[in-house]
N, C-alpha and C positions, 0 to 999 in steps of 0.2 A: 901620470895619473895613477890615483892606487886607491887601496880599501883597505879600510879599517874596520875592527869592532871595537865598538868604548861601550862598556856599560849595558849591553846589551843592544845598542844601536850601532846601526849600519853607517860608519863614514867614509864619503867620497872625496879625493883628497886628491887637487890637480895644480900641480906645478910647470910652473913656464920662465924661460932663463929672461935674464932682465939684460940688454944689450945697447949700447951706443950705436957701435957701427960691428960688424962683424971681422975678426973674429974677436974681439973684447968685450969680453961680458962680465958686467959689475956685479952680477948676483942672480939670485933666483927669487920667481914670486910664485907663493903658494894660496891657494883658495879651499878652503872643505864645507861639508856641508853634511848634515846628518841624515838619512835617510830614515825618518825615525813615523813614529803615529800622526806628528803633528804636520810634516809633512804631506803623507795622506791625505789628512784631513783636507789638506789645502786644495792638491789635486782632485779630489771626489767636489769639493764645493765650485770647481772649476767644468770639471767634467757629468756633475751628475751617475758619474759611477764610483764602483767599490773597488778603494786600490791598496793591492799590498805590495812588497818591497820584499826578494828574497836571495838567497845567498848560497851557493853550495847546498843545496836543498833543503834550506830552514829559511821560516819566516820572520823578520826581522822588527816589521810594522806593518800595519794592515788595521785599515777599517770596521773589518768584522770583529766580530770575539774571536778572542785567541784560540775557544774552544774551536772553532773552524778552520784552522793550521791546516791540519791532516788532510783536511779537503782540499785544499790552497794546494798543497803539496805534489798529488794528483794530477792540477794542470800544469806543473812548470815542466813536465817532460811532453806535455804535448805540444804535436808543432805547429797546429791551427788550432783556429777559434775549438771550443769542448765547448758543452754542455754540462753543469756539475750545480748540482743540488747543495747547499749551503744553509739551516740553519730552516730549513723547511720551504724555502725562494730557490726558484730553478733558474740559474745565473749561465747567461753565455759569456765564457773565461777565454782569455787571449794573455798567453805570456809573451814581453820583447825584454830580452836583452837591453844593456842599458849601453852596451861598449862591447868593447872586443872580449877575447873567449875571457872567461874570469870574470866578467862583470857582473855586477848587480841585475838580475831580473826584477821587470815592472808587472805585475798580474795585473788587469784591468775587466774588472767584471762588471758586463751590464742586467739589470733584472728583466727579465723575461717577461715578469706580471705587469711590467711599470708598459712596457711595449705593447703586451695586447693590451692594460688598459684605455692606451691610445687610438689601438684599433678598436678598442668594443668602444670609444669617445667616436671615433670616427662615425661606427657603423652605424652607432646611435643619430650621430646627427643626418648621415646618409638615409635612415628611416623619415627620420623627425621630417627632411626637405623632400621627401618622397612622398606622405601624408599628407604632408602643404601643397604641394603638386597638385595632388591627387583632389582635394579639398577644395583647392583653387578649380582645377578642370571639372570638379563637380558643378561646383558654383556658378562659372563661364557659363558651362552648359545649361546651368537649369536658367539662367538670364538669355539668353538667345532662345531657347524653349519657349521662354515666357512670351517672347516680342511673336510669336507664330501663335500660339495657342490661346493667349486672351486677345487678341483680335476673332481667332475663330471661334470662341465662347461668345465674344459680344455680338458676333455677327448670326450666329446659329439663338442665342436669347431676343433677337430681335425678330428670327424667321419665326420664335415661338409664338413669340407675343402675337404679330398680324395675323398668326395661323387660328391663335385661339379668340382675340378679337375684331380683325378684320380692317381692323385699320391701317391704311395704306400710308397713312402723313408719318410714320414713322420712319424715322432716317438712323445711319449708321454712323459714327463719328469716330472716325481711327484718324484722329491729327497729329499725335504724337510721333517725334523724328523718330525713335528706336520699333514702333510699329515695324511689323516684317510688310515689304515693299505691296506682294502678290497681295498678303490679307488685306490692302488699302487698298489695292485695284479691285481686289471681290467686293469690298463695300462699296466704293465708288458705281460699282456696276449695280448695286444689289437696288440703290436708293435711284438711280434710272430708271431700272426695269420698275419699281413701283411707281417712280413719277407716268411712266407710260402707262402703268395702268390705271392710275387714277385716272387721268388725261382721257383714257378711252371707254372707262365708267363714267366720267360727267358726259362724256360725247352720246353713249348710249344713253344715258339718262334725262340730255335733252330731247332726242328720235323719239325717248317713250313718253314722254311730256307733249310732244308735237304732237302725234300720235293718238293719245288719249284726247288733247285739244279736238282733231278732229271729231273723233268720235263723242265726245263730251258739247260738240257743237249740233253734231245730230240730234242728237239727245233734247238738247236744249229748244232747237226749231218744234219739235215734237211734241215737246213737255207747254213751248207755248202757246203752239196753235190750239191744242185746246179750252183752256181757259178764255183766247179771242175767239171761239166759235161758241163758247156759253155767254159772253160778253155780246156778241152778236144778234144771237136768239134773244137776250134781253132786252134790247136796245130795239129789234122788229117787235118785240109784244109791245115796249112803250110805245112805240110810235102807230100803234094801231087802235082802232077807232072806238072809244065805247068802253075804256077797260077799267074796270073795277078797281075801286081800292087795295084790295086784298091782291090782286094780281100785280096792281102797281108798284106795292111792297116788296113782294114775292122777288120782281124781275129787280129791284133796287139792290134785293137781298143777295141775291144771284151775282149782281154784277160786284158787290161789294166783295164778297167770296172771293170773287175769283180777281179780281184788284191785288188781295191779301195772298193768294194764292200765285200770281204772278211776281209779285216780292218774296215771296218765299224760295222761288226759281233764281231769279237773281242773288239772293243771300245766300245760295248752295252753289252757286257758279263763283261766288264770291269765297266762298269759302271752301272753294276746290284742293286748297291748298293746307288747308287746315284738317285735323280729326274731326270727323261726325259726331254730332251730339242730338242726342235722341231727347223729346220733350216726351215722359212715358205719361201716361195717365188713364184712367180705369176709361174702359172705351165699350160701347153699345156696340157689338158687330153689328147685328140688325139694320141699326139704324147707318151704322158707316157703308153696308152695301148700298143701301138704299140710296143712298146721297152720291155715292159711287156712280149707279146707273144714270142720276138724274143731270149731275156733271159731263155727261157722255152720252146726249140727247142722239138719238140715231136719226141719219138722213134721210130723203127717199128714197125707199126701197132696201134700206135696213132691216134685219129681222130684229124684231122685240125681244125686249128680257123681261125675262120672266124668273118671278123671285121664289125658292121654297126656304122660307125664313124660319129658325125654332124659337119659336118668344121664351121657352125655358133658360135657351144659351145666357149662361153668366158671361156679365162684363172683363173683358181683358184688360192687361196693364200694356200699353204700346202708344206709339205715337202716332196718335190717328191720323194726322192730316199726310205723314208719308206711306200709311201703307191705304190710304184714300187714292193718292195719289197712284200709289200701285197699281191698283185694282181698275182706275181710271184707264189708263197705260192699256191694261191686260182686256178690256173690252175694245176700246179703239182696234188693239193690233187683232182682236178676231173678228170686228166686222169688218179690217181692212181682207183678213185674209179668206172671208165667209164671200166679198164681193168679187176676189179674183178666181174663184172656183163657178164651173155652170148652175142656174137655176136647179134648186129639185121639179120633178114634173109633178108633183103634187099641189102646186103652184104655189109656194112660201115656205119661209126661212127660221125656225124654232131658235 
């Protein structure tokens, strides 16, 4: 093996004897090879680094500009990897020997910037998938948030609703699979507890129907026995002996009254259920008390009414025949209550 300089290039020059059998050897065979730029070239497009070739401390070929020698120069006496600035790039440089003492040195320098830009490549994407993380664990979150909190927005807009108008038929409807479990158990419970209260509002609401029935049936015996005790008194003056025309009317008139007056009891029982409707019309107080009194004939031993009438009073707008009937009502219940009290000892009842 040996070296040469041709021409400014480094050649490597290795012979090997050419033999049969030993010891007869027909010749020698020689191989070289120039250690030159273009070689370089060949190594860096293999290695991705910057390679020179140097010799008894001068550089032979080399990838850089030539102007960067001097620097080259620098590493071939160091005996590990250097650090050496190069042309404005901070290069970590490693010289090896190519052979035994004499040989050719290989410089092989990697750039520094090309490496962290691998790591700021790296750190970058290390960010990039740590935003995505982070983006994704947002997202997770706000979708698992959702399955809890719009359940209890629909269930809390549904407490508003019956709160503000009372209606009990309204139901909660969390069917969806991704619903959170508990918020379909609180609806499920929510739309019970109103079935049971509905359930125990028509239940009171029939008691108080029952209820009023009775009392509405008192009412009713009350409101027709008198109209059958002016039908009655009617029906004794027909059938008594000698009576006038004018009276025979009178008691026809009476009984006709109070016929019309008896369907008008049944048409409010009938329409117990329905809104009151009032027939208003301009009305003679005078004359409605008066008819009042005579609708509510006293028994024996009833004290008399006695009228203080103002013929000035102007006519009302009301509906006679119910507040007739009032007024009817309101003497009944005070000669009921005039007869369960003792005698005055004056001997009669005002």
């Amino acid at each position: 093996m040996g070296y040469d300089i041709d021409e400014g290039r480094l050649l490597e020059v290795v012979t090997v004897p050419v033999a049969l059998a030993p010891p007869e050897v027909l010749g020698t065979l020689s191989l070289g090879f120039a250690l030159d730029d273009t070689l370089a070239a060949q190594f860096k497009s293999l290695t991705g680094s910057e390679v020179a070739f140097a010799h008894d401390g001068r550089i032979h070929a080399s990838t850089l500009p030539r102007a960067e020698d001097a620097g080259l120069r620098a590493v071939l006496t160091a005996p590990e990897t250097s650090v050496v600035t190069l042309g404005g790039t901070e290069y970590a440089a490693l010289a090896r020997p190519l052979g035994p003492a004499g040989a050719p040195t290989a410089v092989i320098l990697r750039s520094r910037a090309e490496g962290l830009r691998f790591l700021d490549t790296l750190r970058t994407a290390l960010l990039v998938a740590a935003l995505a993380g982070v983006a994704i664990a947002v997202l997770l979150s706000y979708a698992v948030a959702r399955t809890v909190t719009r359940p209890l927005a629909a269930i809390t807009a549904a407490m508003r609703e019956i709160a503000a108008t009372g209606d009990l038929t309204r139901k909660i409807s969390l069917g969806r699979a991704w619903d959170d479990e508990d918020a379909r158990l609180l609806a499920r419970t929510f739309n019970i507890l109103t079935d049971s209260i509905t359930g125990f509002q028509d239940k009171a609401a029939l008691r108080d129907r029952l209820s009023a029935l009775g009392r509405l049936s008192t009412v009713i015996a009350h409101e027709v026995r008198n109209p059958l005790m002016i039908i009655k008194a009617s029906l004794r003056t027909l059938g008594g002996a000698g009576l006038a025309a004018g009276e025979l009317r009178e008691a026809a008139a009476d009984i006709d009254h109070e016929v019309a007056r008896l369907d008008r009891i049944v048409g409010d029982v009938l329409d117990f259920a329905r809104p009151l409707r009032l027939e208003c019309a301009p009305t003679d107080l005078n004359a409605l008390c008066t008819e009042a009194a005579a609708a509510a004939p006293p028994a024996e031993g009833d004290p008399l009414v006695v009228f203080h009438l103002d013929p000035s009073l102007p006519s009302v707008l009301t509906d006679a025949e119910r507040l007739r009937t009032v007024l009817v009502n309101v003497l009944n219940n005070a000669r009921e209550s005039v007869r369960a009290r003792p005698a005055p000892s004056n001997g009669g009842w005002r």
